[in-house]
N, C-alpha and C positions, 0 to 999 in steps of 0.2 A: 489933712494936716492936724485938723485936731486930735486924733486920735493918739500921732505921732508926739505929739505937747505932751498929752496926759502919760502916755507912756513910760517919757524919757522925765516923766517929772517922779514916777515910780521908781523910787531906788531897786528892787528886789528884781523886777522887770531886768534894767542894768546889767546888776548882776550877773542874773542869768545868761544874759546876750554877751557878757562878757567871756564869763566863764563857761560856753559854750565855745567861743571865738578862738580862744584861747586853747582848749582841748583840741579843736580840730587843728591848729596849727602844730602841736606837739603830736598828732596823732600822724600829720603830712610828715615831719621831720624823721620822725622815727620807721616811716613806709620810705621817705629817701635813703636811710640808711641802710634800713633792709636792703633796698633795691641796689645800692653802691656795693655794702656787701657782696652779696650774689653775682652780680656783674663781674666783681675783683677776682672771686673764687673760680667764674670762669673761665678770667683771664687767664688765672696761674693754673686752671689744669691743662689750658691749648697752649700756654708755654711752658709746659713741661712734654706735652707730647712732641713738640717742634724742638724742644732741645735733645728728647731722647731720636727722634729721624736725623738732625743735624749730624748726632755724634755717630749716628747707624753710617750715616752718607759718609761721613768722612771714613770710617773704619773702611766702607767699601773702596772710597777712591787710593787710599793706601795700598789697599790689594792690586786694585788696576796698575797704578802707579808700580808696585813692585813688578807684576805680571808683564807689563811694557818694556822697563829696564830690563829684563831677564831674554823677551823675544830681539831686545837691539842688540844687548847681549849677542847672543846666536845669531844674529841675522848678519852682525861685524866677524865671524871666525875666518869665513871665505873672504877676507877684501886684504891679508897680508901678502905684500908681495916682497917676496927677498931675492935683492938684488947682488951679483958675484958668486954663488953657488949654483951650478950648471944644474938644469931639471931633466931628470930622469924619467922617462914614462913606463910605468910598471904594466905589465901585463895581470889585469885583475879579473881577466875572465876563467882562471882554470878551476 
């Protein structure tokens, strides 16, 4: 403890232990930034790559989407049935 006495009765000691105290706290704040930085940057490249597969997915499901409508399309030509016009059966084999 005495040492501790003499020490803290030395101003330059102080000081010192200050303005070391002091740097490492501004030396931590400015490694937080960095690191928030970095982090953010990463953030915004994986959502940019998830907004450009988004708009890939959707471009795809449009396709599907059209490609479906077109097969119900054709898949509805055979279900008209008209009724009062007598059906003729054609002979399609010559």
């Amino acid at each position: 403890m005495e040492i501790v006495d003499e020490l803290s009765k030395n101003g330059v000691f102080m000081q010192t232990v200050v303005s070391k105290l002091y740097q490492h706290i501004i030396a931590n704040e400015k490694f937080k930034q960095i690191l928030q930085d970095a982090l953010m940057l990463e953030f915004l490249q994986i959502n940019s790559k998830n907004e450009k597969q988004t708009k890939q997915n959707e471009e795809k499901m449009k396709h599907v989407d059209s490609k479906v409508e077109e097969l119900e399309q054709y898949s509805r030509r055979n279900c008209l049935l008209i009724h009062g016009i007598p059906y003729i059966k054609e002979d399609t084999e010559r």
